[in-house]
N, C-alpha and C positions, 0 to 999 in steps of 0.2 A: 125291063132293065137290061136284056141280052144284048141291044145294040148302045148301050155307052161306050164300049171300048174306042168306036169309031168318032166316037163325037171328042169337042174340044173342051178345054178344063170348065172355060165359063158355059159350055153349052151342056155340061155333064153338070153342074154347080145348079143350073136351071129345073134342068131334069128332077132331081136331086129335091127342088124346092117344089116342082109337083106335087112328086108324094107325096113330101110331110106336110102340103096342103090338105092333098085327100085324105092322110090319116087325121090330122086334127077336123075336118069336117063330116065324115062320112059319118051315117050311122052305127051304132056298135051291132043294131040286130043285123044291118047289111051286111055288116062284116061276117057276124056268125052264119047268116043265110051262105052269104056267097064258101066262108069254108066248109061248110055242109055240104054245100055242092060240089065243092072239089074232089071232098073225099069220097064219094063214090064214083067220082069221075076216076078218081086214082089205084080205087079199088078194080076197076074191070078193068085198068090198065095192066095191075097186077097179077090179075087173072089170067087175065089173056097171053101175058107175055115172057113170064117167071116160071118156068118149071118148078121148082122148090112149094112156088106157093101155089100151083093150081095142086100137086099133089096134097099141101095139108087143108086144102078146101073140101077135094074130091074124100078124103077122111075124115073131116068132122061132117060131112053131106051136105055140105051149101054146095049151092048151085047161084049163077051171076045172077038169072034171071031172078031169084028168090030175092033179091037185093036192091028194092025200088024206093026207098026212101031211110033217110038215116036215123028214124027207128030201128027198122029190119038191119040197116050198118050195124049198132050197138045190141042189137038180139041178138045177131046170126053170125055176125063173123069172128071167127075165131081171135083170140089173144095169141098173139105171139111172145115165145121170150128167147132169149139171148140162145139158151140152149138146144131149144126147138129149132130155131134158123139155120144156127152156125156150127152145130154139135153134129146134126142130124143129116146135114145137107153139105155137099160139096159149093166150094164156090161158084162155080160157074152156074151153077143152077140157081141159087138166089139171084142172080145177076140177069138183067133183060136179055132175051132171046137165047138164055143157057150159055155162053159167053163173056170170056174174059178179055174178050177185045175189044180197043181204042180207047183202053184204061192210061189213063196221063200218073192217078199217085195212087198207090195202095198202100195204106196204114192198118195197125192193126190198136184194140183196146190194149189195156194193161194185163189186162189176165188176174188181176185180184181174184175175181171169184171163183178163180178154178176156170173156166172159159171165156178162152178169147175170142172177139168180136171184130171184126175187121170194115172198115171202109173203103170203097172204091171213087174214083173221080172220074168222070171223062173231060175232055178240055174243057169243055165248055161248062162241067158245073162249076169246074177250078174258077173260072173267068164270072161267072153268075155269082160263085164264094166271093170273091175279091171284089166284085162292086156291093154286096149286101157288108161286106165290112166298112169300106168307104162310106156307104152310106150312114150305118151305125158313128162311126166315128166323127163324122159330119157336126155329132150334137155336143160333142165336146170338143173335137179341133177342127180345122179346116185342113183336111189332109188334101185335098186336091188343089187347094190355090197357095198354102204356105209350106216350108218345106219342112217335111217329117220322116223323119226315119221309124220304123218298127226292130223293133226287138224281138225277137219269137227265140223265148227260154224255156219253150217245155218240152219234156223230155225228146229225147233223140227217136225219129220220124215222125213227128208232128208235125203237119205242113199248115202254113197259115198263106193263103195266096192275097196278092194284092194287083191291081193293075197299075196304078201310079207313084204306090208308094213304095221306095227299097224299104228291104228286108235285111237283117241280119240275122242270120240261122247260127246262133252258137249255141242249142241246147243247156245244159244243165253246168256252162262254164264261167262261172262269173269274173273269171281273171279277163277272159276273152270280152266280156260287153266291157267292165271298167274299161280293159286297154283302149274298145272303139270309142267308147263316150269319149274319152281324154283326147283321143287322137282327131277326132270329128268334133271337137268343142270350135263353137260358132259356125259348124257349115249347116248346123241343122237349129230352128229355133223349136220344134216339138220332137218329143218324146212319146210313143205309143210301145210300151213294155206290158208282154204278156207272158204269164207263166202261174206257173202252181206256187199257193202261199207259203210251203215251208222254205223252197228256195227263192222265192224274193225275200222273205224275211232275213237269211243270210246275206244276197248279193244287196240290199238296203242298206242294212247293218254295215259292211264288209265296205259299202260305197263313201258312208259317211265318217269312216275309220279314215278313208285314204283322200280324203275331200275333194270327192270328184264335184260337186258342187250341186244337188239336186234340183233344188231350187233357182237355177240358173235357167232353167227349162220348164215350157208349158207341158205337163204329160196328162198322158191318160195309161193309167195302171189296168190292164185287164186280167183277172183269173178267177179260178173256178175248180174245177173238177173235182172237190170235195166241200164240204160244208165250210163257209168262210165266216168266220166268230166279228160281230160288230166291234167286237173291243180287238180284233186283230187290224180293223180297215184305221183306226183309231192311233194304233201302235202306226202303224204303214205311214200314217200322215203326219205322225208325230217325228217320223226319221227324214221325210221327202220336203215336209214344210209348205203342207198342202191343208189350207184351211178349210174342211169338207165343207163348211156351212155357205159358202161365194158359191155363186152357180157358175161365173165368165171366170174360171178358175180351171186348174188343174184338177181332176177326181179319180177314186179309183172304185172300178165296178166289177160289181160280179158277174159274169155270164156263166150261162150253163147250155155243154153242149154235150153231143157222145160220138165216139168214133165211128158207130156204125151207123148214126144220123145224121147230125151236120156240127160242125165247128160251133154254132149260134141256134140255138133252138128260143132262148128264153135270155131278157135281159135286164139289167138293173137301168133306170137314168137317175138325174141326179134328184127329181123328186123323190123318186120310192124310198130314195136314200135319206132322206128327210124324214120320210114317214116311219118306216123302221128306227131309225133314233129318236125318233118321239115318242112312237110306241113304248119305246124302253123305260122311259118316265111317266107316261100315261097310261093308269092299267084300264081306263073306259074304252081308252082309244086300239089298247091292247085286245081287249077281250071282242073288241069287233071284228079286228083282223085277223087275229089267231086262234082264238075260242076260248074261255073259260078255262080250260084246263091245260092252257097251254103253259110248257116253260120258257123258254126260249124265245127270243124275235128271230124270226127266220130270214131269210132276204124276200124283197119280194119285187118279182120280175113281170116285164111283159113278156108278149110274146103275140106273133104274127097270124094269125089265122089263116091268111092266104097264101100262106106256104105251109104251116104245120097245124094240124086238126089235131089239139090235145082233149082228153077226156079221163076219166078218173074211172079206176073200180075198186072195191073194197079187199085187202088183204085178210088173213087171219086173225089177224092183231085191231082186224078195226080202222086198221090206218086206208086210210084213201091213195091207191098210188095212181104212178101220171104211165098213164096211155097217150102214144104217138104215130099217128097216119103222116107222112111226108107226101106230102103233094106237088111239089116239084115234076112235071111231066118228065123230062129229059135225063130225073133218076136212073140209076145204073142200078142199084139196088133198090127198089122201091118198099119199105116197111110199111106195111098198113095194119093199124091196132099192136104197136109193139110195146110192151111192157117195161119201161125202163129200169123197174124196182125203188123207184126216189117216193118219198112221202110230200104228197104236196095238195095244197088245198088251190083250188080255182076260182077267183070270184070276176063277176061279168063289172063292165067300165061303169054303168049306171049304176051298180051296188057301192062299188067305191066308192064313186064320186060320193054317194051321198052319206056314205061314212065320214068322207072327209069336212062333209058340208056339217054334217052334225056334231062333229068338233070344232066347228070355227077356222079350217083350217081350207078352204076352197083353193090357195093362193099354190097348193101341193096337190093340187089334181093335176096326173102328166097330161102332157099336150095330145099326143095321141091316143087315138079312143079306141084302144084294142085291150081284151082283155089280162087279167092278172094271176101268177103263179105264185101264189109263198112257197116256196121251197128250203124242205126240211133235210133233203137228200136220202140217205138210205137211212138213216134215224132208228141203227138197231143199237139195242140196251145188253149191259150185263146183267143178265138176271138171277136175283140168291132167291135161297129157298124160302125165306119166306113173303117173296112178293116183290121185293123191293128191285127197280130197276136204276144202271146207273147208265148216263148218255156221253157219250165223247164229246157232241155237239156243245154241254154244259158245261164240261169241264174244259174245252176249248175259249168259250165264255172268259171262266175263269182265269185263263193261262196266262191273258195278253192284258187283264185288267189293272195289274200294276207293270209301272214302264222298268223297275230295276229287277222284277223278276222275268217281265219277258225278252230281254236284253241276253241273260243268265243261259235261256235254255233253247235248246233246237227246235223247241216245237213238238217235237214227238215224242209221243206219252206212252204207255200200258195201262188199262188199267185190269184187274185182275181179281178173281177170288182166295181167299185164304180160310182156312178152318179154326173156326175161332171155339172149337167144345173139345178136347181130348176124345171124345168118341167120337167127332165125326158128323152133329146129327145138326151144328147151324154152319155158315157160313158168310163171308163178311167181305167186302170190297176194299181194295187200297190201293194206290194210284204211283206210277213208279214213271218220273219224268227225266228225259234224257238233258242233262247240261251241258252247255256251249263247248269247245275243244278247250283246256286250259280250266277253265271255272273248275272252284272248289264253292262247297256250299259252308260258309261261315256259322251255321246256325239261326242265320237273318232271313232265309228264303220262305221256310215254310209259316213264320208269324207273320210274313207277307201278304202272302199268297190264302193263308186262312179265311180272312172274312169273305172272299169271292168266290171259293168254294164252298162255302157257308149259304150265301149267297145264291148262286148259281144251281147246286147237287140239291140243295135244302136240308145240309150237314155237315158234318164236319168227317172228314173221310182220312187213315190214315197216309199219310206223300211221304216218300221217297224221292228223293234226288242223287243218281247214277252218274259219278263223271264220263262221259263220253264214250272212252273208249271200255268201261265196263258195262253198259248198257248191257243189260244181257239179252233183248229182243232186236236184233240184227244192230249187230255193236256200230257202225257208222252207215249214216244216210246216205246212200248217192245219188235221190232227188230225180232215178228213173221209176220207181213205185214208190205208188202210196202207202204212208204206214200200217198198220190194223193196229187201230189202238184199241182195241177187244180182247 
């Protein structure tokens, strides 16, 4: 794909219809074969050429030659994490040949976890980014033969590259997209809007207050970077007038990517998105995809082998997390076995499918044949003493389940312990949710909001409702960090 830039729209449009030839025919074991072989192809690249990382090789005692088959990959080489890379190690030295030169964008993570994580580009992956988008968007709009503008609303240095399609970079200012949409009404017939859900859920809301016209426009809604609640994509389509169930439609999906990996690791199309809402009414079809014990539908995404080799290992807790090799040769920073922290289960295209086949349901097996991620995200609990855990991801569930309460509030929640014995010896969970600037809560909110939380937690939990600017956990959102609603 390095050389479309040079090619013409129909002869990039062709290109383009290669691929999704070979993903929908290829085998899925080719696929696993061939990213198996990348990933040690990627690893002696690492080696070879990253200071940072021949030293945490030369410390855990692998040697390349020890490294002959992607058994010995998964025995022998170390797990990477956020800390170990970017805590311990100067930049330049994660970085090929210990250098920070003919770096095009440097970004960096949020820093939630106490350590920040940083991405490099060189021109050319910015250019390799920007056609892997086009092509992604390809399955929902025609960004290279019809004309589409992008929106890139996530926080301030977040670069989304593209090669054909403009960009509007206004970060986290929704006065500034309304003013372009209204001003740019009819020069553009698609809409491609990305950003993180609490600030689309305002600039949605905020859009159809001042009737910029949403529905006027084909879009395609993309975001991610935190667990996305089905009853939120539900709310989203409910404001945009976007009927998720039409495939030749407008949708909005979730992708999952990280700054110090790639924009797109992992992604939703419009079947999975089918399958996960049916899940939600099907608990046979449930318990195959998500387990028995699950609560929650989680999204579930592909994701490319021939560029990202993902794998699981077991945390503490039991939970399976997602392990990430980047195989991109022309990496600046090249992660092999890096540790994301997300909870996520992997099933291969032949398991699916025939989950799907054994619901009646064949017509929702995606076109292409690469495997699949349910992704739970980081899926940590508040835990009381005596056992009991409470999930964000559930009570996010809940949040967006009725349209007059999720209208009410920001999105951003708390949820918290209190002492419920004068001595001290239990404790209890109660949920403290921030509402819209202006809303007052009438008394109608929480008999709302109860049965989904009911629902959802599998109880009834005490809620709070804070107006806005009393919130007492970082009293207004500015929609550059994610909240901790822990």
């Amino acid at each position: 794909m390095r050389y479309l830039k040079r090619l013409s729209r129909a002869a990039t449009m062709r290109h383009y219809g290669r691929i999704k030839k070979h993903l929908r025919t290829v085998s899925p074991k080719t696929v696993q074969k061939e990213g198996e072989a990348r990933a040690l192809k990627a690893f002696e690249r690492a080696a070879d050429k990253v200071p940072a990382y021949r030293k945490i090789l030369k410390e855990n005692g692998v040697k390349v030659k020890q490294i002959k088959s992607i058994g010995d990959f998964k025995e022998r080489v170390p797990i990477l994490t956020k800390r170990k890379v970017f805590q311990e190690h100067k930049l330049r030295d994660v970085c090929v040949n210990g250098n920070v030169g003919n770096i095009r964008t440097l970004y960096s993570s949020s820093g939630q976890t106490g350590v920040f994580s940083y991405g490099v580009e060189t021109k050319a992956e910015a250019e390799n980014a920007g056609l892997s988008l086009e092509f992604a968007l390809s399955d929902v709009l025609d960004p290279v033969l019809n004309s589409t503008i992008l929106i890139n609303c996530l926080p301030m240095g977040v670069e989304i590259h593209t090669n054909t399609v403009p960009v509007v970079r206004s970060s986290v200012r929704e006065d500034i997209i309304l003013s372009i949409i209204t001003k740019l009404k009819g020069e553009f017939a698609q809409l491609v809007i990305v950003g993180e859900q609490l600030f689309l859920k305002k600039l949605f809301e905020k859009g159809v207050a001042q009737n910029v016209g949403w529905k006027d426009y084909r879009m395609a809604v993309v975001t991610g970077a935190e667990y996305v609640a089905e009853s939120t994509r539900t709310y989203f389509a409910s404001l945009l007038g976007i009927d998720l169930g039409r495939k030749q439609t407008s949708q909005i999906v979730v992708n999952y990517g990280l700054s110090e990996l790639s924009s797109s690791i992992a992604r939703e199309s419009w079947e999975t998105v089918q399958i996960r809402r049916l899940a939600r009414k099907n608990k046979k079809l449930y318990d195959d995809i998500y387990g028995k014990d699950g609560t929650i539908c989680a999204p579930i995404l592909q994701f490319n082998p021939y560029q990202n080799y993902i794998e699981t290992v077991t945390d503490d807790n039991g939970h399976e997390q997602m392990v990430v090799s980047m195989l991109e040769p022309r990496r600046k920073i090249p992660l092999i076995r890096y540790n994301t922290g997300d909870s996520v289960r992997l099933i291969e295209y032949e398991d699916f499918e025939q989950i799907l086949i054994k619901h009646g349901r064949p017509d929702l097996v995606p076109p292409y044949r690469l495997p699949f991620a349910v992704m739970w995200g980081r899926f940590k609990a508040l835990e009381l003493a005596d056992g009991e855990k409470v999930y964000p991801e559930c009570m996010k569930e809940a949040l967006y389940a009725d349209f007059t309460v999720a209208e009410s509030v920001t999105g951003n929640f708390r949820i918290q312990k209190y002492q419920k014995t004068a001595d001290k010896t239990g404790d209890a969970a109660e949920i403290i949710i921030q509402l819209c600037p202006g809303v007052k809560d009438d008394g109608s909110m929480y008999p709302r909001l109860r049965p989904h939380v009911h629902q959802w937690l599998g109880k009834d939990y005490p809620v709070r409702f804070i107006p806005y600017y009393q919130f007492p956990f970082g009293m207004t959102l500015d929609y550059e960090r994610k909240p901790k609603y822990l």
